[in-house]
N, C-alpha and C positions, 0 to 999 in steps of 0.2 A: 245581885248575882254572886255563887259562891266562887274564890278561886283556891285552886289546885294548883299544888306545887310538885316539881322534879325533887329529885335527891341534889340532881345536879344546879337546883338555884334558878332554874325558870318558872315564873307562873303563868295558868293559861284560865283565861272568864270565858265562858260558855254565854250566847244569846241565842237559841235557839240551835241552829246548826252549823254555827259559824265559832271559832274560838281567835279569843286574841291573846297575844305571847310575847313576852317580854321577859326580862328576868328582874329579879328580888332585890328588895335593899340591901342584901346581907352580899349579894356579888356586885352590884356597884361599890359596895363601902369598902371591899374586898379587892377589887379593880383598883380602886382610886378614880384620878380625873378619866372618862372614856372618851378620847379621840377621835376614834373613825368606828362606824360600824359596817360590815357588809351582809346587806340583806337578802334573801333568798329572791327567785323571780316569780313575778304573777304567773301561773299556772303551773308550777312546780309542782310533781308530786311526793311528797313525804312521805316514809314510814315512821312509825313509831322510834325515835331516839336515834335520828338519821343528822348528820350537823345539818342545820339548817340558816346559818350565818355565823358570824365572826363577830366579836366584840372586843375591840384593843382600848386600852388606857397606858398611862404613862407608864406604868409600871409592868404590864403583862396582855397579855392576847389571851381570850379564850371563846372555845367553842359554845353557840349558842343550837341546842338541840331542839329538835320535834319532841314537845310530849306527847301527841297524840299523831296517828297520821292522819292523812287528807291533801288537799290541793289549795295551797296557796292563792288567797282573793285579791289580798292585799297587802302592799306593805307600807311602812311608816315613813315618806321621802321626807318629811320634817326630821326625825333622827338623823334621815341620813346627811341633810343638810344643817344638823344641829347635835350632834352626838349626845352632848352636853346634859339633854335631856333624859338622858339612861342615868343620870345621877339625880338631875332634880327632880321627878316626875317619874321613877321607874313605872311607878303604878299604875300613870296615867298617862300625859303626853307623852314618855317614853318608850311605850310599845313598841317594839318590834315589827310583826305581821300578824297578819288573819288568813285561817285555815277553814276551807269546809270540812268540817269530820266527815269522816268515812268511814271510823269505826270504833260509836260512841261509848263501845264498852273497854275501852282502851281509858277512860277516864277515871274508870275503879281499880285501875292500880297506882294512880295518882297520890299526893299527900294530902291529907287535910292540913289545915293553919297548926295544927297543937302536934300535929305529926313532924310539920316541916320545923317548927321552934324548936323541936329537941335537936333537928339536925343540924341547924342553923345556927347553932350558941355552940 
């Protein structure tokens, strides 16, 4: 699965019609240690670049946005019971939530990987 990145440092994998969201190594390492996260609710509906939780570290708070909209499936209660994981694992165990798209063509104004590394360095 390919992922797509924000400008603002989230990425989102597509399976089918479902996306999951987290953000990048370059804003954990940017965050430092992260604390607490607050995650959006199951059936929330998102628009496109709407906040859709919180993500604080020792050092600063920031907003974690919708890349794409849609409705909230799922969210990650191991983050929320392990923050931690937004450092070791952004990519993987530290997900954030899961979105059904609702509007897939919201994902071509996304970044590709080589688009996001220039904005990332």
């Amino acid at each position: 699965m390919t992922l797509r990145y924000t400008p603002e440092h989230e990425w989102i994998r597509v399976d089918g019609d479902i996306a999951t969201v987290g953000i990048t190594h370059h804003a954990q390492d940017a965050l430092g240690d992260v604390v607490f996260v607050e995650l959006p609710e199951v059936g929330k509906s998102l628009q496109q670049k709407d906040v859709a939780g919180v993500v604080e570290s020792v050092k600063a708070a920031a907003d974690v946005y919708a890349p794409v909209s849609g409705e909230v499936v799922e969210v990650n209660e191991a983050l929320r019971a392990d923050p931690s994981l937004a450092n070791s694992d952004p990519l993987g165990a530290g997900w954030f939530f899961k979105v059904r798209l609702s509007n897939p063509s919201e994902l071509d104004s996304l970044l590709d990987e080589a688009a996001y590394q220039q904005i990332a360095h």
